[in-house]
MIDOMI-465231 format. One record per atom (N, C-alpha, C): x, y, z; residue in one letter; residue number from 1. Coordinates in pm, whole numbers, plus 50000, padded with zeros to 5 digits. Example, Ala and Ser with C-alpha at 12.3 -4.5 7.8 and 13.67 -1.06 7.14 Angstrom:
# MIDOMI-465231
east:51319 north:49431 up:50780 nuro:a gudo:1 .
east:51230 north:49550 up:50780 nuro:a gudo:1 .
east:51320 north:49670 up:50780 nuro:a gudo:1 .
east:51285 north:49775 up:50708 nuro:s gudo:2 .
east:51367 north:49894 up:50714 nuro:s gudo:2 .
east:51290 north:50003 up:50787 nuro:s gudo:2 .
END
This chain:
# MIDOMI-465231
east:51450 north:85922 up:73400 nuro:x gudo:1 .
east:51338 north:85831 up:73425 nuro:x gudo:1 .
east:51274 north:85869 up:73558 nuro:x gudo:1 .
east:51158 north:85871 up:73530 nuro:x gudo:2 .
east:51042 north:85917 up:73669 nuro:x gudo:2 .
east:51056 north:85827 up:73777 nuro:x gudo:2 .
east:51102 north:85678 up:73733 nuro:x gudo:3 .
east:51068 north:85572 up:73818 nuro:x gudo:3 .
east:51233 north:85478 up:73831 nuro:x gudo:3 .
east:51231 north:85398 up:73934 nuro:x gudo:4 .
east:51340 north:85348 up:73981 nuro:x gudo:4 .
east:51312 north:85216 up:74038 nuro:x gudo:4 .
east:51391 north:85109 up:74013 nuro:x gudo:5 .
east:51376 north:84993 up:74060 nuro:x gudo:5 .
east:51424 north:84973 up:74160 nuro:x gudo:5 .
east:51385 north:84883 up:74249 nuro:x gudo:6 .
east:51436 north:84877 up:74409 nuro:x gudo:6 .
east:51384 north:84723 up:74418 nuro:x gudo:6 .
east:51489 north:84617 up:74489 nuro:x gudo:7 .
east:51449 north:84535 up:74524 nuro:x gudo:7 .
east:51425 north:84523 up:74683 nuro:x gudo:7 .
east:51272 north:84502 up:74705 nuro:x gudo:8 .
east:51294 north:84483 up:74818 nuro:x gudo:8 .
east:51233 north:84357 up:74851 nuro:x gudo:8 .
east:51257 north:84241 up:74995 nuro:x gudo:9 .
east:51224 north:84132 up:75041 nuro:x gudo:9 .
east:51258 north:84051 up:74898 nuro:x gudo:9 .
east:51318 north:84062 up:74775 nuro:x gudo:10 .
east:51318 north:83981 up:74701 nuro:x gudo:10 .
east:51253 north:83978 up:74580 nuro:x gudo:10 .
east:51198 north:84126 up:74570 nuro:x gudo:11 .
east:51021 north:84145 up:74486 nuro:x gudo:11 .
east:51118 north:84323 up:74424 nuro:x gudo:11 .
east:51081 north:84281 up:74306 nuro:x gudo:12 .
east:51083 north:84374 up:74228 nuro:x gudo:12 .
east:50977 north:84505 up:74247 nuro:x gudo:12 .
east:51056 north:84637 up:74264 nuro:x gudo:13 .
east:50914 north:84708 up:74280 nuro:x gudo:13 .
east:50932 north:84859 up:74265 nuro:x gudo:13 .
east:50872 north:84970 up:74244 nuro:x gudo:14 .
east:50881 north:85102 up:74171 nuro:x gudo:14 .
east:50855 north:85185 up:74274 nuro:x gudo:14 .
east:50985 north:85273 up:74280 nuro:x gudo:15 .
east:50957 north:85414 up:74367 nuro:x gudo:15 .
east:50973 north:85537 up:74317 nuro:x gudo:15 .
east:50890 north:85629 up:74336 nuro:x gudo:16 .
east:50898 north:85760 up:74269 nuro:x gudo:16 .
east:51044 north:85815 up:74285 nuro:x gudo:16 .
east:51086 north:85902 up:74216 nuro:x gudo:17 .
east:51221 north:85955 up:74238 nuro:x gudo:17 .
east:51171 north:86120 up:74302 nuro:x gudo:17 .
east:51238 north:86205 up:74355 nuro:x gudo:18 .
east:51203 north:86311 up:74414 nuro:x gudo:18 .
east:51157 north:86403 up:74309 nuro:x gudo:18 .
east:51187 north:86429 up:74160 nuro:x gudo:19 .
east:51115 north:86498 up:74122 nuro:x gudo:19 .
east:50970 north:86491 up:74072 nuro:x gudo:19 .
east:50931 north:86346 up:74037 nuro:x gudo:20 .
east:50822 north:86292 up:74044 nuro:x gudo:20 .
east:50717 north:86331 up:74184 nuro:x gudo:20 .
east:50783 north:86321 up:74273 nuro:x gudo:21 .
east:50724 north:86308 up:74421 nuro:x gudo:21 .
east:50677 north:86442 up:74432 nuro:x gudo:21 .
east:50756 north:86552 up:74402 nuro:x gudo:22 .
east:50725 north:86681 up:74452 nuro:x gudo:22 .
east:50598 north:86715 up:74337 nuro:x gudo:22 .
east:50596 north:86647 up:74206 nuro:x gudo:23 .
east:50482 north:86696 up:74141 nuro:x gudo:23 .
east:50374 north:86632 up:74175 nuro:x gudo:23 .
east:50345 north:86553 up:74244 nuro:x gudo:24 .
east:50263 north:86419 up:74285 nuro:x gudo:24 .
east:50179 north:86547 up:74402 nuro:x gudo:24 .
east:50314 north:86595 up:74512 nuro:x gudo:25 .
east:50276 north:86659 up:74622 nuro:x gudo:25 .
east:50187 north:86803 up:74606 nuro:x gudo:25 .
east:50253 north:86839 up:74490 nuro:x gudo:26 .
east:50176 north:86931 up:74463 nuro:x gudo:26 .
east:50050 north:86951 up:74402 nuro:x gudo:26 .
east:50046 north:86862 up:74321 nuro:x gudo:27 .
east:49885 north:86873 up:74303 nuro:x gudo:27 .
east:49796 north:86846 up:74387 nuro:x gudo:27 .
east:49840 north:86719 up:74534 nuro:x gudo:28 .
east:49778 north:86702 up:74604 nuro:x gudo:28 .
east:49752 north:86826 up:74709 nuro:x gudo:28 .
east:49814 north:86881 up:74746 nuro:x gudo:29 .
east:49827 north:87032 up:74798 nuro:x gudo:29 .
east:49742 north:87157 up:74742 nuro:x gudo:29 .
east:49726 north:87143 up:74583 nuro:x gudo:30 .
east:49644 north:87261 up:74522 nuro:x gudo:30 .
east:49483 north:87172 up:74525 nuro:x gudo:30 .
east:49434 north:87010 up:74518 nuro:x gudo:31 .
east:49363 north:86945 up:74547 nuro:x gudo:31 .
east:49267 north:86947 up:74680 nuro:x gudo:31 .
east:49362 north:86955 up:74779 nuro:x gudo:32 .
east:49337 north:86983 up:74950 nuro:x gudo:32 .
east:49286 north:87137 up:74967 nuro:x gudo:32 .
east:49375 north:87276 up:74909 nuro:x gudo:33 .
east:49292 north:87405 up:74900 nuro:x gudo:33 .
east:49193 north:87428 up:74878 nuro:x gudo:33 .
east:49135 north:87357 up:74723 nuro:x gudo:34 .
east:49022 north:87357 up:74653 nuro:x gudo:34 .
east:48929 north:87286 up:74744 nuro:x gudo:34 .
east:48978 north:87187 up:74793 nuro:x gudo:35 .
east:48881 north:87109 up:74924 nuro:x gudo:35 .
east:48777 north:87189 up:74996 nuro:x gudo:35 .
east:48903 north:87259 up:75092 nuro:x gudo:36 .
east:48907 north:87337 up:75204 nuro:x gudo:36 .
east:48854 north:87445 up:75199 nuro:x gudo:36 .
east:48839 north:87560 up:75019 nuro:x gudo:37 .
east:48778 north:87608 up:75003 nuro:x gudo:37 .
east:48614 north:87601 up:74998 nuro:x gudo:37 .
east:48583 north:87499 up:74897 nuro:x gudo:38 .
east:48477 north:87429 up:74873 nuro:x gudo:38 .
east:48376 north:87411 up:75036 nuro:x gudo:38 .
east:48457 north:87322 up:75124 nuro:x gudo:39 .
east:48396 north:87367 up:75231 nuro:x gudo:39 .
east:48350 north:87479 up:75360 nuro:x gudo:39 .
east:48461 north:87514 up:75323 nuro:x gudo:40 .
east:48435 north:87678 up:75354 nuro:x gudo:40 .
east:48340 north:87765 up:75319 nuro:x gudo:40 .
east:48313 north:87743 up:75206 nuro:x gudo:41 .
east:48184 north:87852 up:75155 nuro:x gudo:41 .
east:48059 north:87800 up:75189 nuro:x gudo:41 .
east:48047 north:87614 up:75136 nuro:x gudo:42 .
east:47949 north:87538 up:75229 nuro:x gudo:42 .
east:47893 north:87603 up:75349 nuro:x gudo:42 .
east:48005 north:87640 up:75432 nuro:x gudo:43 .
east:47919 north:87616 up:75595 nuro:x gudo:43 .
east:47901 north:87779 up:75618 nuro:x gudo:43 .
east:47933 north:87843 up:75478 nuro:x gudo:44 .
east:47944 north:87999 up:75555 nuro:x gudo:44 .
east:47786 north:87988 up:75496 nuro:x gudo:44 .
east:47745 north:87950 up:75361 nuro:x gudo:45 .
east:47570 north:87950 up:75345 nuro:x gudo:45 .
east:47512 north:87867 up:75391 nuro:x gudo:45 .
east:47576 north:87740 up:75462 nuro:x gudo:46 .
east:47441 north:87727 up:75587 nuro:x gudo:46 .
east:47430 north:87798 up:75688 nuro:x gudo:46 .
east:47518 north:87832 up:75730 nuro:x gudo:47 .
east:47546 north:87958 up:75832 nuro:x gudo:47 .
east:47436 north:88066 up:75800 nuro:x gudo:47 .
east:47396 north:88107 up:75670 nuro:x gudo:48 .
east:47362 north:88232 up:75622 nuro:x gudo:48 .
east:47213 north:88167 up:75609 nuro:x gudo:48 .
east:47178 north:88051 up:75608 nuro:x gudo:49 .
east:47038 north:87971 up:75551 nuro:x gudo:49 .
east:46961 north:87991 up:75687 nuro:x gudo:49 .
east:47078 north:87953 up:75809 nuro:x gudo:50 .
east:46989 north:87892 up:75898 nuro:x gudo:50 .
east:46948 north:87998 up:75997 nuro:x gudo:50 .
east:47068 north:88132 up:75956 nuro:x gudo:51 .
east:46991 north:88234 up:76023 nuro:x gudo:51 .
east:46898 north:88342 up:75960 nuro:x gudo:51 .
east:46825 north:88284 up:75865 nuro:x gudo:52 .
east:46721 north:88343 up:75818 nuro:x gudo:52 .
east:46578 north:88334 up:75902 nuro:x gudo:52 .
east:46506 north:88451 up:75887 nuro:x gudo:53 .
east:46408 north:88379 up:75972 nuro:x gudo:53 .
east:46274 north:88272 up:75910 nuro:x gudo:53 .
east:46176 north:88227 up:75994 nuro:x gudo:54 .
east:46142 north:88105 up:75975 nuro:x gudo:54 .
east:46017 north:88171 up:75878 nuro:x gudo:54 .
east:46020 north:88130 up:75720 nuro:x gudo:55 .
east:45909 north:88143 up:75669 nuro:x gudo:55 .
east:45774 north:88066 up:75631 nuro:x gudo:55 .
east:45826 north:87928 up:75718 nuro:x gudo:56 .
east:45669 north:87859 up:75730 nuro:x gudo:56 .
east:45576 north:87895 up:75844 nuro:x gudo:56 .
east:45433 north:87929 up:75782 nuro:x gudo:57 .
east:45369 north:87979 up:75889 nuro:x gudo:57 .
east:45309 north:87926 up:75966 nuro:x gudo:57 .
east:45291 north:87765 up:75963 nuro:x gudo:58 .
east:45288 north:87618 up:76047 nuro:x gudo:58 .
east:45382 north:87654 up:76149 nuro:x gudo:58 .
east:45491 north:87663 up:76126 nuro:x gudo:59 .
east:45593 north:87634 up:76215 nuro:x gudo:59 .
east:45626 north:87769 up:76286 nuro:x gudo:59 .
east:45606 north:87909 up:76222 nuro:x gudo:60 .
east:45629 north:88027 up:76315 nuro:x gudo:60 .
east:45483 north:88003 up:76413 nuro:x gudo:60 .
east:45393 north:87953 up:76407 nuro:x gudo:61 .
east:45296 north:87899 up:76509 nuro:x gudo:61 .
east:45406 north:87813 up:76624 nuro:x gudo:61 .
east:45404 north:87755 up:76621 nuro:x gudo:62 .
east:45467 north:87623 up:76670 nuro:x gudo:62 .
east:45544 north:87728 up:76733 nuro:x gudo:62 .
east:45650 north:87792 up:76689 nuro:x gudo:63 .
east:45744 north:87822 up:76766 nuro:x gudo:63 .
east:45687 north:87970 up:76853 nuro:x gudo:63 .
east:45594 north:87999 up:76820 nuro:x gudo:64 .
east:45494 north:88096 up:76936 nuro:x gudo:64 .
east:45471 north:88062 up:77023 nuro:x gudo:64 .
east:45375 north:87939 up:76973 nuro:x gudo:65 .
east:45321 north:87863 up:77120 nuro:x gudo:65 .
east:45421 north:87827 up:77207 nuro:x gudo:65 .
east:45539 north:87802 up:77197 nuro:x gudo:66 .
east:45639 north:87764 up:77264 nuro:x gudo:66 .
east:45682 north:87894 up:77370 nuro:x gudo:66 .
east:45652 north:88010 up:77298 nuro:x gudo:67 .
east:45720 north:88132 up:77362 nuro:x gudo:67 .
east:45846 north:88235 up:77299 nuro:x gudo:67 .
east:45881 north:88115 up:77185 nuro:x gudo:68 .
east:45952 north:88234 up:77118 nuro:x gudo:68 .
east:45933 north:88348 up:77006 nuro:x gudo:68 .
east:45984 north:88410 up:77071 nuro:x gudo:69 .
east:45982 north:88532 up:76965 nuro:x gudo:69 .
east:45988 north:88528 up:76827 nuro:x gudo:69 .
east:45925 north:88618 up:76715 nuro:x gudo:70 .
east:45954 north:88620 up:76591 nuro:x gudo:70 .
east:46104 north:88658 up:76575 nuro:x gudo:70 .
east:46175 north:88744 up:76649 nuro:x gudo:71 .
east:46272 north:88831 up:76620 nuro:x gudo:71 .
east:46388 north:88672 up:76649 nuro:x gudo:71 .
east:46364 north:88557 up:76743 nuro:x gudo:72 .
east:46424 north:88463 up:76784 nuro:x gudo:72 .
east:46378 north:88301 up:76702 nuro:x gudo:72 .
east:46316 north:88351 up:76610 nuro:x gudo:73 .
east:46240 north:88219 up:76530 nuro:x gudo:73 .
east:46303 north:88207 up:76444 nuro:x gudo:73 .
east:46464 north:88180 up:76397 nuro:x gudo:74 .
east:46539 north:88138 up:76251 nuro:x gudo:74 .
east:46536 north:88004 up:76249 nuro:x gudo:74 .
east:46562 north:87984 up:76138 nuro:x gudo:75 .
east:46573 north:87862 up:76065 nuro:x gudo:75 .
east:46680 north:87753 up:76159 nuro:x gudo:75 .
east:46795 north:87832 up:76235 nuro:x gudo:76 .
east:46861 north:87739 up:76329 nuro:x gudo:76 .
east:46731 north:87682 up:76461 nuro:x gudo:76 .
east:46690 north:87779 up:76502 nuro:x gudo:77 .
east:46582 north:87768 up:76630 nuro:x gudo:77 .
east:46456 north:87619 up:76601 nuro:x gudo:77 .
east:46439 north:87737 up:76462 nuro:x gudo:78 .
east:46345 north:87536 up:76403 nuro:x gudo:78 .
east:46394 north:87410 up:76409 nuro:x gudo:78 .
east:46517 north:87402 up:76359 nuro:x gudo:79 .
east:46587 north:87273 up:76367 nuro:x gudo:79 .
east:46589 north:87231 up:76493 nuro:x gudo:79 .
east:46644 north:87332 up:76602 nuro:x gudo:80 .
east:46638 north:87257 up:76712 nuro:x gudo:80 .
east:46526 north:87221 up:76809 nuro:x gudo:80 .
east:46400 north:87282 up:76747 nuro:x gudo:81 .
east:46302 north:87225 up:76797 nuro:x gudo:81 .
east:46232 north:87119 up:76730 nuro:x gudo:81 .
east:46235 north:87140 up:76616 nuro:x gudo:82 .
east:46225 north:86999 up:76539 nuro:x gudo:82 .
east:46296 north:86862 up:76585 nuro:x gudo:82 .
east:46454 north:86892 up:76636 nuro:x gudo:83 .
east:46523 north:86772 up:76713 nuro:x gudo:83 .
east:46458 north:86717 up:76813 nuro:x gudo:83 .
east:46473 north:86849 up:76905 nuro:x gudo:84 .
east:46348 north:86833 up:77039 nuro:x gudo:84 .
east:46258 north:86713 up:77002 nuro:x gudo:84 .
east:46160 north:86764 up:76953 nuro:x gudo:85 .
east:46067 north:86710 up:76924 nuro:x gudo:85 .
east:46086 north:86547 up:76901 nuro:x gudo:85 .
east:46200 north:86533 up:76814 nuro:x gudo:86 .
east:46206 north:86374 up:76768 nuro:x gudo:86 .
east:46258 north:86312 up:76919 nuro:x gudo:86 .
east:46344 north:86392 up:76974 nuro:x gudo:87 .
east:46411 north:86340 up:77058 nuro:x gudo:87 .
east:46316 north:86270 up:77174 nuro:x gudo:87 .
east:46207 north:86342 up:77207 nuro:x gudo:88 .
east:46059 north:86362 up:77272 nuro:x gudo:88 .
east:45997 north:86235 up:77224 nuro:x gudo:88 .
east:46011 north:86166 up:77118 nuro:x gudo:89 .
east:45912 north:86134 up:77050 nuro:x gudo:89 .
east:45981 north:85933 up:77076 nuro:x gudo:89 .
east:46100 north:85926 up:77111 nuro:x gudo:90 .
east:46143 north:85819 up:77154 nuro:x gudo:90 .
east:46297 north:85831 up:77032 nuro:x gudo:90 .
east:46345 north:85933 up:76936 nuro:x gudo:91 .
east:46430 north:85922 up:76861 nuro:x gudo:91 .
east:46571 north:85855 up:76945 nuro:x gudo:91 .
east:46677 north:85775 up:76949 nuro:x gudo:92 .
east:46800 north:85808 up:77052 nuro:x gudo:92 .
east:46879 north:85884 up:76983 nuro:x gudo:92 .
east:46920 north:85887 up:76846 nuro:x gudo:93 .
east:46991 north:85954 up:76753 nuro:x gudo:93 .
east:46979 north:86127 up:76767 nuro:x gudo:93 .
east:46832 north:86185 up:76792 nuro:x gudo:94 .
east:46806 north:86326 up:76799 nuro:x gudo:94 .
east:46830 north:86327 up:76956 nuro:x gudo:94 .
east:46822 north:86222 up:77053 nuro:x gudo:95 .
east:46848 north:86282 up:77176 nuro:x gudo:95 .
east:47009 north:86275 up:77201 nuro:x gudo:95 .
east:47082 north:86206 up:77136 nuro:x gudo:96 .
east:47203 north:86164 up:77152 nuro:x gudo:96 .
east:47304 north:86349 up:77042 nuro:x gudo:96 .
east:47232 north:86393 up:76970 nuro:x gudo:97 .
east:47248 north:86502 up:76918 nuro:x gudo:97 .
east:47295 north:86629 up:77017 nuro:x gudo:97 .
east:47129 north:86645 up:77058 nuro:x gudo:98 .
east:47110 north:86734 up:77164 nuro:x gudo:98 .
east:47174 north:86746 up:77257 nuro:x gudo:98 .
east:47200 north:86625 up:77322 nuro:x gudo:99 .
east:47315 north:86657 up:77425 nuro:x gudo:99 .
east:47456 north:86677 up:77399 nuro:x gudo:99 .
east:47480 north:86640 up:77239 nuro:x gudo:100 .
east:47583 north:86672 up:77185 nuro:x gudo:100 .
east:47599 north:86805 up:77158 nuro:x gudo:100 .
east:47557 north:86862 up:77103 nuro:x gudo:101 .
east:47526 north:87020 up:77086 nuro:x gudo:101 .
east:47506 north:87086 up:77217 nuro:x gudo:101 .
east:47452 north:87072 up:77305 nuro:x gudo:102 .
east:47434 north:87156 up:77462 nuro:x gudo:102 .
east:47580 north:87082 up:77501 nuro:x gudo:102 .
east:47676 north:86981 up:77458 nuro:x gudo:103 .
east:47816 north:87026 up:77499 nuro:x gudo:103 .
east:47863 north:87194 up:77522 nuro:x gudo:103 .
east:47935 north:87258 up:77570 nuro:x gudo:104 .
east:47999 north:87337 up:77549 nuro:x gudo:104 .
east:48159 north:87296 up:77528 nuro:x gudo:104 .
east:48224 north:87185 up:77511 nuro:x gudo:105 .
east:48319 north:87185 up:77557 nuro:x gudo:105 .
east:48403 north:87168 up:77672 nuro:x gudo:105 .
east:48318 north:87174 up:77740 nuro:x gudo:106 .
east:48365 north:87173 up:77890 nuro:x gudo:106 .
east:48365 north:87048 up:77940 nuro:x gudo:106 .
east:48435 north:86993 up:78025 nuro:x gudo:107 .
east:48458 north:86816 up:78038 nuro:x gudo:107 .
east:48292 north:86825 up:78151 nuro:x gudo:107 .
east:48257 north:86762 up:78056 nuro:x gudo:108 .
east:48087 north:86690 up:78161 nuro:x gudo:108 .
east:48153 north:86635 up:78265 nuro:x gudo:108 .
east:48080 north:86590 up:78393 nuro:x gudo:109 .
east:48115 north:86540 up:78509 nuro:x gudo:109 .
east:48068 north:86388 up:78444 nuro:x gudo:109 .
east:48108 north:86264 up:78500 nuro:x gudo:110 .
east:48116 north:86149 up:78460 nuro:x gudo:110 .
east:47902 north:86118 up:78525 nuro:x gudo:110 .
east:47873 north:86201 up:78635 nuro:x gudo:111 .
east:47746 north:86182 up:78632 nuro:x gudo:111 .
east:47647 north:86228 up:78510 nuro:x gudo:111 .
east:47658 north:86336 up:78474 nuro:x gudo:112 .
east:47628 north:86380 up:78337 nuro:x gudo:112 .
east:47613 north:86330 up:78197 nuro:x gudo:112 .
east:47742 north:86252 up:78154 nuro:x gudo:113 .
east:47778 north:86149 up:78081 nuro:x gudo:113 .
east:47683 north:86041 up:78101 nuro:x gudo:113 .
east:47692 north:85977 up:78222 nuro:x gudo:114 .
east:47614 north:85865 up:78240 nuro:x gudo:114 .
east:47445 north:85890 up:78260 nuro:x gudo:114 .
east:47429 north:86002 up:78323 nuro:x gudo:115 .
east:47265 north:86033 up:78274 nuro:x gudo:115 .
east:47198 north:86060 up:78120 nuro:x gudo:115 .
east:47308 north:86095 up:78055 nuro:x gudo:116 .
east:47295 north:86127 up:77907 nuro:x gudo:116 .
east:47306 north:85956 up:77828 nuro:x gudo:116 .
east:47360 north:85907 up:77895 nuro:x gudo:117 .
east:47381 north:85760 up:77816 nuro:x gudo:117 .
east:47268 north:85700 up:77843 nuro:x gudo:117 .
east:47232 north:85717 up:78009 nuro:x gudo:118 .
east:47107 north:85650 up:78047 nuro:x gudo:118 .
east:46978 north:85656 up:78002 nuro:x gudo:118 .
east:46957 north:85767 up:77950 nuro:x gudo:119 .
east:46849 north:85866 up:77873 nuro:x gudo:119 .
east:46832 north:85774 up:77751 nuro:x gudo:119 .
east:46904 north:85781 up:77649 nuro:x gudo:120 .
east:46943 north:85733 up:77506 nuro:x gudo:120 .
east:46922 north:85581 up:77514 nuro:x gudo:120 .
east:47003 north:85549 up:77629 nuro:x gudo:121 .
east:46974 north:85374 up:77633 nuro:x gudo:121 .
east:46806 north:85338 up:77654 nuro:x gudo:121 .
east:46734 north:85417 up:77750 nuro:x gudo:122 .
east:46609 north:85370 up:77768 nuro:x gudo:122 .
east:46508 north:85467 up:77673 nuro:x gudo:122 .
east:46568 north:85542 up:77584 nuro:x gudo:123 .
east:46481 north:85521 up:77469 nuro:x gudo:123 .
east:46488 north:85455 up:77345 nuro:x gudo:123 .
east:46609 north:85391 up:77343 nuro:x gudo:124 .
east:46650 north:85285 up:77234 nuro:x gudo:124 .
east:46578 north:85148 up:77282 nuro:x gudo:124 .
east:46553 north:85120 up:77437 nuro:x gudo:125 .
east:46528 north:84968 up:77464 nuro:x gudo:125 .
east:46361 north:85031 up:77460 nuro:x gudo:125 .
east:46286 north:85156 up:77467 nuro:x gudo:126 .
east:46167 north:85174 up:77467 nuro:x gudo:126 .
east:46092 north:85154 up:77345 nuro:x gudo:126 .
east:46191 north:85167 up:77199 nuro:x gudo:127 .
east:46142 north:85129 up:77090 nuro:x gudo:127 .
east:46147 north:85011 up:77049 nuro:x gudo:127 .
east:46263 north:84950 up:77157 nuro:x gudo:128 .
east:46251 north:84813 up:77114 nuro:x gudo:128 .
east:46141 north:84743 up:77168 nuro:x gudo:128 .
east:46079 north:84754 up:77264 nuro:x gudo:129 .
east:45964 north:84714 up:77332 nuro:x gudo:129 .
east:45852 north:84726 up:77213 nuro:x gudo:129 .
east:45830 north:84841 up:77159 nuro:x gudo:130 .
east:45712 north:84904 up:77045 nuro:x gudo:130 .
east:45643 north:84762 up:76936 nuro:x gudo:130 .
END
């Protein structure tokens, strides 16, 4: 039998037995690969999307006037001027991004932190004003 009775606190109740358990584990295990795969290939073709270069010709404008290069105009470069832009525009979510991304990892100084909070806060209370 797969299953086993156990009383516990007084209450009747069902626990897997170990060979049950290990088939339970394993599918969850070949489940989690397929996951892990699945996302893996995900981020290797956005990876591959975003360094394409930029084929709207609206926006390879845009990113001229700015100063960048064609050879420096991919599809990642747009996005982040597109953020820019919202962030510019009173977004806190695209400015709260940006400074997330210009992380390197490196522990910010607690002034940093708090100019970055300060930033975000007075464009969240600036839309609330709107």
């Amino acid at each position: 039998m797969a299953y086993e009775d156990l009383i516990e606190n007084g209450k009747a109740t069902r626990f897997q037995t170990g060979e049950k358990q290990a088939e339970i584990a394993s599918r969850g295990g070949i489940a989690s690969g397929e996951s892990r795969r699945r996302k893996r290939t995900l981020k290797q073709a956005a990876e591959i999307v975003m360094s394409l270069p930029v084929s709207d010709k609206k926006v390879q404008a845009k990113l001229k006037k700015m100063g960048i290069t064609d050879e420096e105009a991919d599809n990642q470069t747009a996005v982040i001027v597109g953020l820019m832009g919202n962030a510019m525009k009173g977004n806190p979510k695209a400015a709260a991004l940006l400074f997330e991304l210009l992380d390197d990892g490196n522990a910010n100084t607690n002034e940093q932190t708090e100019g970055h909070n300060a930033l975000i806060d007075a464009i969240r209370k600036r839309n609330n004003e709107d």
